[in-house]
N, C-alpha and C positions, 0 to 999 in steps of 0.2 A: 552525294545524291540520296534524297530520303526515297524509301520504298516502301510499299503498302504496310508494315509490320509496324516501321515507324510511323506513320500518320496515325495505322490504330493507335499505339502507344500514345502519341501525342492526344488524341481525342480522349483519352481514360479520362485526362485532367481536366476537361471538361464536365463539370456539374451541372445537375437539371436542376436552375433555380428553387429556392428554400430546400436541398437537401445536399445531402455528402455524397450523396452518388450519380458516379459520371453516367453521360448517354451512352457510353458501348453497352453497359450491363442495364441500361434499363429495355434495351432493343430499338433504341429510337435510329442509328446509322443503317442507312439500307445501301447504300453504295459505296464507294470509294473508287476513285478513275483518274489517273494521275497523266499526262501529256505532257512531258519536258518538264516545264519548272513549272508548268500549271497544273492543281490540282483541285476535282470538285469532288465534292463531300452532300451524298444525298442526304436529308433530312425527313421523317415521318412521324407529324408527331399531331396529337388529339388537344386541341387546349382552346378555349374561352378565352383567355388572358392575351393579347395581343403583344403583350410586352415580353414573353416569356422566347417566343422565338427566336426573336430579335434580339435578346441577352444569348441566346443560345449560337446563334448567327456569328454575333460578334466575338464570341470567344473562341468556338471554332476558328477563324481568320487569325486571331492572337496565337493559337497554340501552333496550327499547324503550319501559318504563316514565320515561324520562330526555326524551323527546320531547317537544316543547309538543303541548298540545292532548291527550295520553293521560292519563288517569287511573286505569285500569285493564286488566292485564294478562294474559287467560288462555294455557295454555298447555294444546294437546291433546297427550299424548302416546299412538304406538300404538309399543306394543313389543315383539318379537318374540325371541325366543331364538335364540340360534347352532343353527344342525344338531348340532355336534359339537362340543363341548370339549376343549381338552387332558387328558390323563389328570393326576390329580390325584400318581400317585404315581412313585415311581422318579427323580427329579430332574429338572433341566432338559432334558436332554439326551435322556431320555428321551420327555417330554414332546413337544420338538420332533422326534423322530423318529416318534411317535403322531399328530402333529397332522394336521388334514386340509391344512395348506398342504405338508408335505412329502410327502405321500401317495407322489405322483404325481411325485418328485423319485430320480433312479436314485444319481448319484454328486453329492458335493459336494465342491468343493475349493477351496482355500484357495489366495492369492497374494501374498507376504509380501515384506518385506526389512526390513532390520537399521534402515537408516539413511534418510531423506527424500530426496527430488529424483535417483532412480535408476531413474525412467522406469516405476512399478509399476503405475502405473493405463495408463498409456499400454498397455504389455504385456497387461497385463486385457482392456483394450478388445479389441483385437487377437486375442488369443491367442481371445475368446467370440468374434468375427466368423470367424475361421476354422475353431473348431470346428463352428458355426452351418454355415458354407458343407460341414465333409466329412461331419456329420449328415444333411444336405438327401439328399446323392451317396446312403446307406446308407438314406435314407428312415425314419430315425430319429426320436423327438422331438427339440426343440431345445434353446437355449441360454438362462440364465438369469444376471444379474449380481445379487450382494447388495454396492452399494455400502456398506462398513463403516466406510468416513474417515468420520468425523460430525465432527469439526473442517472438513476440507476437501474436501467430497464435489464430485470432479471428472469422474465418470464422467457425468455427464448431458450436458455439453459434450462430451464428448470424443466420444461417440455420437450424440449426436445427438437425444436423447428431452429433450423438454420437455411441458411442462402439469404436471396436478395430476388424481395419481392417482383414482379414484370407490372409493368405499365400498360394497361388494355383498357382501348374507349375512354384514354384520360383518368382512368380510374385505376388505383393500386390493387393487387391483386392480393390477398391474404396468407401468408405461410402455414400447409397444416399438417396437425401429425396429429395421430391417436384420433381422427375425424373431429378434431378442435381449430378450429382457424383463428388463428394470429395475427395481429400487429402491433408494432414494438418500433419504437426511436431504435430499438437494437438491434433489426436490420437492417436501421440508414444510415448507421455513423459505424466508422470504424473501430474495433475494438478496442483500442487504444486511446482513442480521439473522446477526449473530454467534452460534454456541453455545456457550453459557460454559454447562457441564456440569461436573460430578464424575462421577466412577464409578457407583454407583447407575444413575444416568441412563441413560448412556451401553450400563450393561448390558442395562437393562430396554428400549430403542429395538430393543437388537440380536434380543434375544428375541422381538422384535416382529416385527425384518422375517423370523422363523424362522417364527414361531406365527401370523403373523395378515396374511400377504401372502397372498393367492391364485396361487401360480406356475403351476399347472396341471401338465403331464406335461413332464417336462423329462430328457434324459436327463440334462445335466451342469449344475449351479448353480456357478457360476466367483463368486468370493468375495472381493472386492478388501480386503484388510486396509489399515488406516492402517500406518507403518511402527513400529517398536519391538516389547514386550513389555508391553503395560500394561493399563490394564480391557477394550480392547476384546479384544484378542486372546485374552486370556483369558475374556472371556465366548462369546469365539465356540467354542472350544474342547469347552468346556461344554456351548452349549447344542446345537452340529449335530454331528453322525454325519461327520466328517469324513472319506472318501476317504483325502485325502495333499491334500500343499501343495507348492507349487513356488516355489522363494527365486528373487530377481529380485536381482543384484548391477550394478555398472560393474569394469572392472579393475585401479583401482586400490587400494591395499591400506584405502585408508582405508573406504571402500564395504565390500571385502570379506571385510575382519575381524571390521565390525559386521552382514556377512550372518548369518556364521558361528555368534557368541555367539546373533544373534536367533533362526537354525532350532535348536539346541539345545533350543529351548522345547517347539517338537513333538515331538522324542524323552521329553519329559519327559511329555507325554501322551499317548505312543502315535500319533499320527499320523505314519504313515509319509512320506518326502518320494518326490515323484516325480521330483524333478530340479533344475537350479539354470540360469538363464536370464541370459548377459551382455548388457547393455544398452549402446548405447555402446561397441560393441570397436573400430571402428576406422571413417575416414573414406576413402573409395575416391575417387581423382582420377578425369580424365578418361581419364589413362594410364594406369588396372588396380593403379596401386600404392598404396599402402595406408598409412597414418597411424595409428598409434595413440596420441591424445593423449590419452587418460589410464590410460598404460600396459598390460601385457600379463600375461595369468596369474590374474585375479582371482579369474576364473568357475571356471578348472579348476581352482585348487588350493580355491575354497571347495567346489567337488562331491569332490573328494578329502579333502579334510576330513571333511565328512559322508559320506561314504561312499557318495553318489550319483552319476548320470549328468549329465554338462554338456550340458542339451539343445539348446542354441544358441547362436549368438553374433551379435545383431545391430548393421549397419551404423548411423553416425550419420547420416539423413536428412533434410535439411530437410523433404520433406515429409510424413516422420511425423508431426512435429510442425504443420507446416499443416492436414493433416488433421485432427488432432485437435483443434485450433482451430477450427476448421470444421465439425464435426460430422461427417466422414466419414474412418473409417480408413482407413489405406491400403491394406489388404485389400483394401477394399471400390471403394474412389476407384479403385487400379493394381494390381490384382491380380496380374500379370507383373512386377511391379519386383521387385528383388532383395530389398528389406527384407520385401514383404509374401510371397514366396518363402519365405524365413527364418519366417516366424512362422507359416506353413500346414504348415510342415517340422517346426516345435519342435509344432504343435498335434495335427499327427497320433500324433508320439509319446507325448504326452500322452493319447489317444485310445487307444493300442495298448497303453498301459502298463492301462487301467483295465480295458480289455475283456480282461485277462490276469486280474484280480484274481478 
């Protein structure tokens, strides 16, 4: 005979269409009421999509229907309509500039580079904790991250936001920490659970976290790009009102060649660049002098290339990277060390460049 512990169990396995996670933890189950072998299963949920209940309905029946001791299944559903929908017309991008998640969103921008393992999300992290910190000073709204790796979404370690966002008004709720609000493919897939996606996919996730995140009032959405030129980048283009983007390179040529060909892209849609960020310039001893092991010139000749300002150049520090390991930037951990110095410096400018626009 199954009893209330195992139906929840049974309902985990239940996914809320396009994502890995079940209705127990999105809060969508409001009842459970079991009578002999009959058992009804409340439903509340907010959605436009009429198809979405109805996959939700029928699974419910499959899981819990699968139980000893059940022989039948009901399912209550009570359904509720979004506030606001996106506008049907003018394309995506329009769309997502309509929609009620970016309402309330002043500048967005984009954080880019050519090529992988050139410190981009680390920068990300970073560069939103310091803006966070000189918005606080200005009494501003704050800061917002759209993790976009959907292969390798590293922004949730690297800051520090964990759990599994709630579903309120149909619209996802943001994970935040350090007064930085999140969202990430990395808290809707399991830690383990690989995403083997195509394009499609990949586009329609992004549009998601455009159209159907709740960011609230944000002056700046900081936009962590995966690295290259491919569906995501392009679909992000598309669907948000992009600001300007800022290339992250190291200095040496191999890095900042494939900066170069990668920001090109943005000139090709109009998104202006704000600047170009070296990562990795050079290691400082305990005697002030200075190493640069993976050469000199990368940043400046790829911002002289594109025809942009070289907004900084940060030291290699071990505990950039512990921090980031750890959940706490190093903005935030050493605020007085010289690398988190360097990125409250590149972030101001970045601040003075938009508040010009």
């Amino acid at each position: 005979m199954a009893d209330t512990e195992n139906i929840q169990a049974a309902l985990k396995s239940v996914k809320f269409p396009g994502f890995s996670r079940d209705i127990v933890s999105f809060g969508l189950v409001r009842e459970i009421e079991q009578t002999g072998d009959e058992v009804q299963v409340g439903i509340e949920i907010t959605t436009g999509d009429p198809a979405i209940p109805e996959q939700i309905a029928a699974d419910i029946k499959a899981a819990v229907g699968a139980l000893d001791g059940v022989k039948d299944v009901k399912v209550r559903m009570e359904i509720s309509q979004p506030k606001q929908q996106p506008s049907p017309a003018g394309g995506a991008a329009k769309q997502a500039s309509n929609s009620q998640a970016m309402q309330k969103v002043k500048y967005a921008i984009a954080i880019a580079s050519g090529k992988g393992g050139v410190g981009k999300s680390t920068v990300t992290v970073n560069l939103a904790c310091s803006l966070q910190h000189l918005l606080e000073e200005k009494g501003l709204p704050g800061v917002g991250i759209m993790d976009c790796d959907i292969y390798g979404p590293s922004v949730p370690l690297m800051l520090g936001a964990a759990g599994r966002p709630e579903i309120e008004s149909d619209m996802i709720i943001p994970i935040e920490n350090f007064g930085v609000r999140t969202m990430s493919m990395g808290f809707l897939v399991d830690e383990d659970t690989p995403v083997v996606w195509r394009g499609p996919m990949i586009m329609k996730t992004i549009q998601q976290f455009a159209q159907n995140v709740n960011w609230g009032e944000l002056e700046i959405l900081v936009v962590d790009l995966p690295p290259g030129t491919g569906d995501a980048q392009l679909s992000l283009v598309q669907t948000l009102p992009l600001e300007g983007a800022v290339i992250v390179t190291t200095p040496q040529p191999a890095a900042a060649n494939v900066a170069r060909r990668g920001a090109r892209m943005f000139d090709k849609v109009n998104v202006p660049l704000l600047g170009v960020v070296e990562n990795m310039s050079y290691l400082q001893a305990i005697d002030g002098t200075r190493q640069t092991l993976f050469g000199e010139g990368g940043g400046s000749e790829t911002a002289q290339s594109l025809e942009t300002e070289l907004l900084g150049q940060l030291p290699i520090d071990p505990n950039i990277r512990i921090g980031c390991d750890k959940g706490i930037p190093i903005v935030v951990s050493d605020p007085e060390s010289k690398a988190a110095q360097e990125f409250i410096r590149i972030a101001r400018q970045i601040l003075d460049n938009l508040m010009k626009k």
